[in-house]
C-alpha positions in Angstrom: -75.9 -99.3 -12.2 -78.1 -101.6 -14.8 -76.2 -103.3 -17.6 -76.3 -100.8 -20.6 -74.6 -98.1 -17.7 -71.9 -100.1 -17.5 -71.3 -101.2 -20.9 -71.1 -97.7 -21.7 -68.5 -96.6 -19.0 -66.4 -99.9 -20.0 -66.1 -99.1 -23.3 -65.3 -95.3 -22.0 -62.3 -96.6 -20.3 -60.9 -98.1 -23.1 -61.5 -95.2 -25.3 -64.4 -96.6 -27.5 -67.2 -94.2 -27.0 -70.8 -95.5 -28.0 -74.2 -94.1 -28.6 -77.3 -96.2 -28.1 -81.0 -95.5 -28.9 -83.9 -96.7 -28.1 -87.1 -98.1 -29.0 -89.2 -100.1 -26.6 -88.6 -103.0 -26.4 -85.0 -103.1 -28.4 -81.7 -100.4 -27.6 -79.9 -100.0 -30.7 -76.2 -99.4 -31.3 -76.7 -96.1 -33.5 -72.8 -95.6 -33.5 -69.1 -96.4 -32.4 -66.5 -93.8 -31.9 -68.9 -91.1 -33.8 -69.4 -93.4 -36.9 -72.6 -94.7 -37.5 -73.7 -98.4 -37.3 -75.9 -98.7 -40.6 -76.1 -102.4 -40.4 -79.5 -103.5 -39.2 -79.1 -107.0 -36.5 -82.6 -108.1 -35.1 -84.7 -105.7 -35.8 -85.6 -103.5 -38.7 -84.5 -100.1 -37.6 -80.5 -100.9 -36.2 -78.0 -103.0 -35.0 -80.3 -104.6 -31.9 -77.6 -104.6 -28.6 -80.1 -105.0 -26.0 -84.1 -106.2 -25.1 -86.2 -104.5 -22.8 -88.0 -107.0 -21.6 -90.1 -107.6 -18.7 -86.8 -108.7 -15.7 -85.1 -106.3 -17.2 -82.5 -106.0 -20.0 -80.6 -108.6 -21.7 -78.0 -108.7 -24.6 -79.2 -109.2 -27.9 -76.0 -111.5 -28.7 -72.7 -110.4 -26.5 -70.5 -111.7 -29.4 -72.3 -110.1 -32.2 -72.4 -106.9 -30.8 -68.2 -107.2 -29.7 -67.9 -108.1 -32.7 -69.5 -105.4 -34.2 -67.6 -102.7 -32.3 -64.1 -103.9 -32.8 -65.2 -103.9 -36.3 -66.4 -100.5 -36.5 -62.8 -99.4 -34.2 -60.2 -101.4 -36.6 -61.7 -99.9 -39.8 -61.7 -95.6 -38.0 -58.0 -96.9 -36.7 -56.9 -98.1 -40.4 -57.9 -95.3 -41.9 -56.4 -93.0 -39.6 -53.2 -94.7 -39.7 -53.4 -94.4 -43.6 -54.3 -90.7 -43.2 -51.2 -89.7 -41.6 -48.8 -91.7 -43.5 -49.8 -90.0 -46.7 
């Protein structure tokens, strides 16, 4: 199982379900939890979470992209919670 496989089923686990696309030689994160990621992070077409590159594939920035998720989770979360209290 290479590393974007397991990102994937991790994030499965915990209920976060992600959707990656890609474009030799960057995998963008297109979206989190069915909303879509339309801020662009090293590179000019997406939010960059992983290089192809020739050993393999590596992380674009672990943090950033973390980051990016629990963003993307805490703002659907808020406004569900907001939803059913009206």
């Amino acid at each position: 199982m290479n590393t974007i496989d397991r990102f994937v089923e991790r994030l499965k686990k915990i209920n976060i379900k992600v959707a990656l696309v890609g474009n030799y030689p960057w995998v963008y994160l297109e979206t989190v939890n069915g909303k879509r990621v339309k801020e662009t992070f090293r590179g000019n077409h997406g939010f960059t979470a992983f290089f192809i590159v020739k050993d393999g594939i590596t992380w674009s920035d672990r943090r950033t992209v973390f980051l990016k998720i629990r963003e993307m989770c805490v703002i659907k979360d808020t406004l569900s919670q907001i939803i059913e209290n009206k």
